[in-house]
C-alpha positions as CSV (number, residue, x, y, z in Angstrom):
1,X,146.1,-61.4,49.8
2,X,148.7,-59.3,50.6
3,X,147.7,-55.7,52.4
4,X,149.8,-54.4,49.3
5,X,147.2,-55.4,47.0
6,X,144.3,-54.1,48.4
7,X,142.4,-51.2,47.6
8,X,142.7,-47.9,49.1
9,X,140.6,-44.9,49.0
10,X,142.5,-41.5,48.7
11,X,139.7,-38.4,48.5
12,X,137.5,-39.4,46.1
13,X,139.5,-41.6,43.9
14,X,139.7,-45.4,44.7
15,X,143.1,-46.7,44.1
16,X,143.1,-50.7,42.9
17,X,146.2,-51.2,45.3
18,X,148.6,-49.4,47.6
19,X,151.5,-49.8,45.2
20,X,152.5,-46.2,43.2
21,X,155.1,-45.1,41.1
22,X,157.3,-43.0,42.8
23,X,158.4,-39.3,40.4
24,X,161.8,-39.9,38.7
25,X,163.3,-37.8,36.5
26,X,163.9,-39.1,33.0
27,X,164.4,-36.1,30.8
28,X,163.3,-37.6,27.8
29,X,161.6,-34.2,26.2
30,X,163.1,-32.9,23.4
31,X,161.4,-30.1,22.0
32,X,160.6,-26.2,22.0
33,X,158.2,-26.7,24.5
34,X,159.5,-28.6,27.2
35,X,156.3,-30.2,26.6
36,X,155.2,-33.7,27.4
37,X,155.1,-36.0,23.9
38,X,153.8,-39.5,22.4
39,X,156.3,-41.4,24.7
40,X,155.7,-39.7,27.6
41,X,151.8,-40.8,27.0
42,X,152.8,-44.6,26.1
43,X,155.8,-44.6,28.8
44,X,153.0,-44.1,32.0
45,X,150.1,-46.1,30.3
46,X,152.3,-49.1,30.3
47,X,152.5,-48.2,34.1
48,X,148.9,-47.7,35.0
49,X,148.8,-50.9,37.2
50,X,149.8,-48.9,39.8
51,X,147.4,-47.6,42.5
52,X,148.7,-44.2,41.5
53,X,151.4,-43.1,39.1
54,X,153.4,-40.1,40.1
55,X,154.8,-37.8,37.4
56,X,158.8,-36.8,37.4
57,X,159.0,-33.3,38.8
58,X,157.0,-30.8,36.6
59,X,158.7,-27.3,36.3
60,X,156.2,-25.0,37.9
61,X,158.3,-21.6,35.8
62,X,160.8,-21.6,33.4
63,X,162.5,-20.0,36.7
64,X,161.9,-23.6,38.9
65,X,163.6,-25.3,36.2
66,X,167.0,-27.6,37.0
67,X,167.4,-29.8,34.7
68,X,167.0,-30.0,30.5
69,X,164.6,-31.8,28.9
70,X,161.9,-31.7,31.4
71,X,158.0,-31.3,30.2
72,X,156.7,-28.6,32.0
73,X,153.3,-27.6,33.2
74,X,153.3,-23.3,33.0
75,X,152.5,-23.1,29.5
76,X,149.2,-23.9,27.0
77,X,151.6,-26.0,25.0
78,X,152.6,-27.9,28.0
79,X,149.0,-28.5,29.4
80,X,148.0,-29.8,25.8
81,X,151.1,-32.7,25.8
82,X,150.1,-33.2,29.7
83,X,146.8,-33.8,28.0
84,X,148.1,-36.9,26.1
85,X,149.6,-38.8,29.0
86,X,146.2,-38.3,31.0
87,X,144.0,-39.5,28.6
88,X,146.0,-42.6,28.1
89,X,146.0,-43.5,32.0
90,X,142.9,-42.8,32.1
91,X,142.2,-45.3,29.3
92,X,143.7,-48.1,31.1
93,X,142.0,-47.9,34.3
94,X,144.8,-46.2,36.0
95,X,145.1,-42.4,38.3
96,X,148.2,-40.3,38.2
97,X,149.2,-37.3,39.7
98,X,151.5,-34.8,38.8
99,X,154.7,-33.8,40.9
100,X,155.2,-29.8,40.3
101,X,158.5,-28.5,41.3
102,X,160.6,-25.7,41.9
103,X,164.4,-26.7,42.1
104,X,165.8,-23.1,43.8
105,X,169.1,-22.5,43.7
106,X,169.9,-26.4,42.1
107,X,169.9,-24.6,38.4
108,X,172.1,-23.1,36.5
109,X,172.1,-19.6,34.4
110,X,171.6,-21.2,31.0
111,X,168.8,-22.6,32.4
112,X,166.9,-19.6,33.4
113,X,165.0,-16.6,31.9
114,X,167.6,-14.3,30.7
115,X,170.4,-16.3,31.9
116,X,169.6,-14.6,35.4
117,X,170.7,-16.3,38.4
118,X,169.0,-19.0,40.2
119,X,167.3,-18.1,43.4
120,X,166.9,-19.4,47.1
121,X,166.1,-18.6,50.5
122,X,169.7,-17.0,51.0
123,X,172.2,-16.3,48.7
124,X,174.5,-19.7,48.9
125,X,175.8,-21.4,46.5
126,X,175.2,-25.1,46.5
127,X,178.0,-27.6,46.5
128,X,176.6,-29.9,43.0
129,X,175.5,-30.5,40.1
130,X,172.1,-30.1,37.8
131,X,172.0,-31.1,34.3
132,X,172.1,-27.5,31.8
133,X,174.2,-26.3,29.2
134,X,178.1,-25.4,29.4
135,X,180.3,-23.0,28.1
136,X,180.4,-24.7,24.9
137,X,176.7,-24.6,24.9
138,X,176.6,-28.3,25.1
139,X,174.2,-30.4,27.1
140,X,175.7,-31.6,30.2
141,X,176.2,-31.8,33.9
142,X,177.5,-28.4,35.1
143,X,178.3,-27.0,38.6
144,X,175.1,-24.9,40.0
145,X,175.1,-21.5,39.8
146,X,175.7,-19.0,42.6
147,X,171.9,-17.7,43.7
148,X,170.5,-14.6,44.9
149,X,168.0,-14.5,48.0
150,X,163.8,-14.2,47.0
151,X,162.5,-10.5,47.8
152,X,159.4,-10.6,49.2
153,X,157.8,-10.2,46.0
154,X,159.9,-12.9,44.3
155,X,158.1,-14.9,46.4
156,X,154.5,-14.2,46.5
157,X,155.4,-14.5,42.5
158,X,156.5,-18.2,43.1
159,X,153.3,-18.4,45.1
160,X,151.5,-17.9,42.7
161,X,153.4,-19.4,39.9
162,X,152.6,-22.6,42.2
163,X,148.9,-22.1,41.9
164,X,148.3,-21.6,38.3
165,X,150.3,-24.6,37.6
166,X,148.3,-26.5,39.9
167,X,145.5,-25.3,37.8
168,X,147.4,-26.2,34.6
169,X,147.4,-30.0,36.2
170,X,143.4,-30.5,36.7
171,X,143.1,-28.7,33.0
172,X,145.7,-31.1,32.1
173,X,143.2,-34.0,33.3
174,X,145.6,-34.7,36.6
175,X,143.7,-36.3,39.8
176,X,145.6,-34.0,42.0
177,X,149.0,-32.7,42.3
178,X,151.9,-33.9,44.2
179,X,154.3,-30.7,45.9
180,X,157.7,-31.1,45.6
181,X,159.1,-30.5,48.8
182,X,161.8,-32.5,48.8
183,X,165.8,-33.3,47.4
184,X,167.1,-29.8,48.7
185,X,164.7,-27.9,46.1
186,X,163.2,-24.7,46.9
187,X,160.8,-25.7,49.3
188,X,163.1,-27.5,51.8
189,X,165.7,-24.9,51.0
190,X,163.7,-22.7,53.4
191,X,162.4,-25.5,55.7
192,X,166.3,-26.1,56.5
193,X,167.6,-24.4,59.5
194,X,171.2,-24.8,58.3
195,X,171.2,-22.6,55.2
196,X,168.2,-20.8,55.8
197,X,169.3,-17.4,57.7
198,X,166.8,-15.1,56.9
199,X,165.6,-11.9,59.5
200,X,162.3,-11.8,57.9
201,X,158.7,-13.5,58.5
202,X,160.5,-16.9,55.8
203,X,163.4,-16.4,58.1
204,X,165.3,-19.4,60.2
205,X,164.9,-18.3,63.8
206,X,161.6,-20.2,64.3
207,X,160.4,-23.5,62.9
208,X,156.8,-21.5,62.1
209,X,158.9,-19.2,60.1
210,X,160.8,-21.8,57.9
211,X,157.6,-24.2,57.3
212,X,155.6,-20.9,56.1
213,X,156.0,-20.9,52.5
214,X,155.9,-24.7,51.9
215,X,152.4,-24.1,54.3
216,X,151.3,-20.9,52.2
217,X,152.0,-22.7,49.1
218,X,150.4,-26.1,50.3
219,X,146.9,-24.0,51.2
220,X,147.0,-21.8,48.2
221,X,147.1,-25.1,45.8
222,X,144.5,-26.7,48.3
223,X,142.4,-23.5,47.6
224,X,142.6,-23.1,44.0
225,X,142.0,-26.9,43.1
226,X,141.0,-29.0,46.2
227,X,142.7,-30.3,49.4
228,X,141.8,-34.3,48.1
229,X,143.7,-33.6,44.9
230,X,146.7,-31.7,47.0
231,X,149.6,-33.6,48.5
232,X,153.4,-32.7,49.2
233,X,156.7,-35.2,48.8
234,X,159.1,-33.7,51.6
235,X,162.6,-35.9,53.0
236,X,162.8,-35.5,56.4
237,X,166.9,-35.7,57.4
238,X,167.4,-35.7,53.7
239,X,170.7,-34.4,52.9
240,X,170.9,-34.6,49.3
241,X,171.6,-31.4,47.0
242,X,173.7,-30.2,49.8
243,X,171.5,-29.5,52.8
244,X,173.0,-29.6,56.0
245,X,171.9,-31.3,59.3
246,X,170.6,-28.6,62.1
247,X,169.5,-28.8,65.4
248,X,165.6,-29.1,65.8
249,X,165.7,-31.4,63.3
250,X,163.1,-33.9,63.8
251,X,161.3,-31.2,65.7
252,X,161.2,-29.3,62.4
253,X,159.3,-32.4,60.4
254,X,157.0,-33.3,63.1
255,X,155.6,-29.8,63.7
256,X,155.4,-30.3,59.6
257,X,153.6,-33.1,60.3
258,X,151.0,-31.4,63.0
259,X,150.7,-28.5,60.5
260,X,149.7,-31.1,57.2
261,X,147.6,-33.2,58.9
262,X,144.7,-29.8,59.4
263,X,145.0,-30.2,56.0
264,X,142.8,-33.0,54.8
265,X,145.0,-33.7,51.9
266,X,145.3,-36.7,49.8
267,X,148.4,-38.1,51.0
268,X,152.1,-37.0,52.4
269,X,154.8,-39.3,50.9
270,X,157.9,-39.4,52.5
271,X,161.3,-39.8,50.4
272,X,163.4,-42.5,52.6
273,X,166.8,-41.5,50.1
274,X,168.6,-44.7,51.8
275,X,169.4,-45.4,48.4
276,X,171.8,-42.8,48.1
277,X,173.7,-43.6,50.8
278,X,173.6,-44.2,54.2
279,X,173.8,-40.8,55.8
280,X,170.9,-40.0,53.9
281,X,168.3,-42.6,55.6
282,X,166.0,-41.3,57.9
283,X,166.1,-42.5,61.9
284,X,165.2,-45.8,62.6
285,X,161.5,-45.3,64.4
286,X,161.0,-41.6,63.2
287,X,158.0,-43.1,60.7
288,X,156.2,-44.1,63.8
289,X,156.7,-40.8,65.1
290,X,155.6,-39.3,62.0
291,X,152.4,-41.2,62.0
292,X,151.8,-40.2,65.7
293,X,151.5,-36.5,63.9
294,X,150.0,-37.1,60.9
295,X,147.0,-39.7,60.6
296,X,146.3,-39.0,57.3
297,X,147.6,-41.2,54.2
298,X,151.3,-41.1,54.1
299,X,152.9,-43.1,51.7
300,X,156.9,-43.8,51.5
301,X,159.5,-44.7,48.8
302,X,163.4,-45.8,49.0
303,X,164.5,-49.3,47.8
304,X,161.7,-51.0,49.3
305,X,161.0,-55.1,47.7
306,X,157.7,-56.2,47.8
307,X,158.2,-58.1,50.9
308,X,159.6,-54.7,52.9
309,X,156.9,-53.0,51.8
310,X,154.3,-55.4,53.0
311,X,155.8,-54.9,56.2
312,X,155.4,-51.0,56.5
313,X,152.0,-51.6,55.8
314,X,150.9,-53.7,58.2
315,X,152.8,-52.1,60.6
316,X,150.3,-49.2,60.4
317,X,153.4,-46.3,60.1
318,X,152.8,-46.2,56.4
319,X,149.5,-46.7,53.8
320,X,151.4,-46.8,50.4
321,X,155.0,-47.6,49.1
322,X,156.2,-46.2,45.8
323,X,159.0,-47.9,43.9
324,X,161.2,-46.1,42.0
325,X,163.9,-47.8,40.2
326,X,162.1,-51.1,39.8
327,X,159.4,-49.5,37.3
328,X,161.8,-48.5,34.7
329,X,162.5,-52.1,33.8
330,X,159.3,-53.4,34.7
331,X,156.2,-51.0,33.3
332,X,154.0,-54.7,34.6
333,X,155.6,-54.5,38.4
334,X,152.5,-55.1,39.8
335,X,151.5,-58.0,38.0
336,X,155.1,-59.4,38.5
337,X,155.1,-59.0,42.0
338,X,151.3,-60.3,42.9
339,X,152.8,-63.8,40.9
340,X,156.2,-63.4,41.5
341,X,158.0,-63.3,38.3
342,X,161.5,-62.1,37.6
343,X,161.9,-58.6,37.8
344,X,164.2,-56.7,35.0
345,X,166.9,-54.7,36.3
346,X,167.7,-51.4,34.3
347,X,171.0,-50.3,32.8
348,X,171.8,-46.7,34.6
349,X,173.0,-45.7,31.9
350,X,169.5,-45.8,30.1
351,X,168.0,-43.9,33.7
352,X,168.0,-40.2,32.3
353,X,167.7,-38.5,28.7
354,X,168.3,-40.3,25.6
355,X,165.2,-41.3,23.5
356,X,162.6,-43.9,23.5
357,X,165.3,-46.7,24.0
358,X,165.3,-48.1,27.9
359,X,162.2,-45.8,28.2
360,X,158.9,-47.2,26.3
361,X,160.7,-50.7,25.5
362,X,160.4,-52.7,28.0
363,X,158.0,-55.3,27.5
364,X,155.4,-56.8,30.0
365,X,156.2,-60.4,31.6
366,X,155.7,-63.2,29.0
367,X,154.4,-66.0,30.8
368,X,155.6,-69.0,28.8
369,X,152.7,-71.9,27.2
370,X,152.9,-75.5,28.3
């Protein structure tokens, strides 16, 4: 059997395989709430084959929002629709984990409490797009808005807005929660030497001073519901949502590294974003590196077949492999890929918003009767 396949324990949950389903937005809540639904339930029960499903990126505040139609996980209403999707994985065997998330200065005013401005580690406006509403009030993809730079209180507030919706998740029934510390949001918006100038203790002179939130916030979530149900999604050389290369790079994410593995945490999950484009792909031979720093579970997503992912493993950089794309099309992916059946390949256009269509319809394999 392939190494894929096998069994892996993470904390105190034993996963039936090393396959999970990596967090991709699909915007398909539509309602008051922003609260998880009935399809939201049925669309990762379909999925639960996987060793562990990862949830799109959870809003944390109505203030980490970036994008519409989102289910959130600050509010009763949103715990209770949470509530739903767990119990159904649950149901089928399966574990899942929720990514929370705090986008930073990727949002938009009509996105945000009061129409207020976004915020970041500096006050720099972002060269891109999140999906909010336009002057016309419309739904649509709109340029981001120009932030304004976290006071020191703005950010123990975040802090703490971190925590309670890591709370929120175990209430919800969540195994653990995965950071978001990746994409350019707000956590690697201060991790990045390039935009983050800052004279104060979250400044960008030293790397100890830019890991320091995404470390505070890592240990405060450890505290408040467990290091074994705590782990973080970060993109080391990721340049996507405008963040710029900077010396110390690689320096930056292996110190990371050194700093997450005192940690004892469930897993760290590197985002390979290859997929996006080539400047985007991280060094050939820096997962090796990685792993040299952190001997804990690290797990790795980017356009990664079955037989690429088999490779990783077994060449001991990696533990896990999350597909993305491939699970939209194909809720069964691991039953296709332990017998090698056809895999489905999704319409884009179906990827985000909409309604149940290209999202809960996609049937399991049909193997055909002699």
């Amino acid at each position: 059997m392939m190494k894929l396949f096998s069994p892996i324990t993470m904390g105190k949950l034993e996963l039936n395989n090393r396959i999970a389903m990596a967090p991709m937005t699909r915007a398909r809540v539509n309602n008051p709430f922003d609260a998880a639904d009935d399809d939201t339930a049925t669309y990762f029960a379909q999925r639960a084959s996987a060793g562990l499903l990862i949830t799109e990126g959870s809003q944390i505040s109505k203030q980490g929002q970036g994008f519409l139609f989102i289910p959130g996980i600050y509010s009763e209403e949103q715990v209770q629709g949470w509530q739903k999707t767990t119990q159904a994985v649950h149901a089928k065997g399966g574990k899942i984990f929720i990514q929370i998330w705090h986008v930073g200065r990727m949002s938009h005013t009509s996105l945000q409490p009061n129409n207020q401005a976004p915020v970041s580690s500096v006050a720099v406006k972002a060269k891109g797009t999140c999906f909010a509403y336009d002057e016309q009030d419309n739904p649509g993809k709109v340029d981001v808005s120009e932030p304004t730079a976290l006071t020191p209180e703005g950010i123990e507030a975040i802090k703490q807005d971190y925590v309670n919706a890591a709370k929120n998740a175990i209430r919800a029934g969540f195994d653990g929660v995965e950071i978001h510390g990746a994409n350019g949001y707000l956590l690697e918006q201060f991790i990045n030497a390039g935009l983050n100038t800052r004279d104060d203790q979250y400044g960008g002179q030293t790397i100890e001073n830019r890991l320091r939130l995404t470390l505070e916030v890592v240990d405060d979530i450890a505290a408040a519901i467990g290091s074994d149900k705590t782990a973080i999604r970060i993109a080391p050389f990721g340049r996507f949502s405008d963040m710029p290369a900077f010396e110390g790079e690689e320096e930056t994410w292996l110190a990371l590294g050194d700093e997450l593995n005192k940690r004892n945490l469930a897993y760290v999950h590197l985002s390979e974003q290859g997929t996006i484009g080539d400047a985007f792909t991280i060094p050939k031979g820096f997962t090796t590196k990685f792993r040299q720093h952190y001997k804990g579970i690290i797990m790795i997503a980017g356009g990664f077949t079955k037989e690429t992912a088999e490779e990783y493993i077994q060449s001991g950089d990696v533990d896990m492999v999350a597909f993305g794309r491939p699970y939209i099309g194909n809720p069964d992916l691991v039953e296709r890929m332990q017998n090698n059946w056809p895999l489905v390949e999704a319409d884009r256009a179906i990827f985000y918003g909409g309604d149940s269509h290209g999202y809960i319809d996609f049937p399991a394999y049909q193997v055909e009767s002699a």
